[in-house]
C-alpha positions, 0 to 999 in steps of 0.5 A: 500500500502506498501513502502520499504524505503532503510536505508543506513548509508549515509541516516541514517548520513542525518537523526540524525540531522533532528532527533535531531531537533524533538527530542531535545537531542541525547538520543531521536535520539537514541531511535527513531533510535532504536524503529522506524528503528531498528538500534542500535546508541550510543549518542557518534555517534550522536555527531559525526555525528553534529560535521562532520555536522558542520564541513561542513556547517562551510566551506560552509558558509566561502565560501560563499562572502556576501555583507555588512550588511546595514540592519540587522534584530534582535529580540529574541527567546525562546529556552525552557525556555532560551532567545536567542538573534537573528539575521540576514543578510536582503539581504541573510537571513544568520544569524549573532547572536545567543547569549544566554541571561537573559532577553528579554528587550531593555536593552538586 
């Protein structure tokens, strides 16, 4: 059974960050876009498109009234070989930390 997936630009602005979660880098959204979908896209577009992204979810989370933090989950995670301090809002699940760090200790 063949599928025809329509490959708009407001689909293809939806898709570079998902993509860039996969791939890692902006070169690697790149190449998929250009071997998997046949469309031509620069690093300096991907960029863009996360920038606007952020942008975006920037106003939406100003928005957004939480309640006070009376109990906050914290830990940590690797990100490749680098340690990141995490945390989070219990009731709403919205995080509140994201800190790069050089150990994982309780010092840390």
């Amino acid at each position: 059974m063949r599928c025809a997936l329509p490959v708009t630009k407001t689909w293809l602005r939806q898709l570079t960050p998902g993509l860039s979660l996969i791939c890692h880098w902006y070169r690697g959204v790149v190449e998929v876009m250009r071997h998997l979908l046949g469309v031509r896209i620069s690093e300096g577009t991907v960029h863009n498109v996360h920038q606007a992204a952020a942008r975006q979810a920037g106003a939406i989370n100003r928005g957004i009234d939480l309640p006070p933090m009376r109990v906050g989950l914290h830990g940590d995670i690797l990100q490749g070989s680098r340690h990141v301090l995490a945390g989070g809002h219990s009731r709403s699940t919205y995080g509140d930390l994201l800190a790069a760090a050089e150990h994982r200790d309780a010092g840390t």
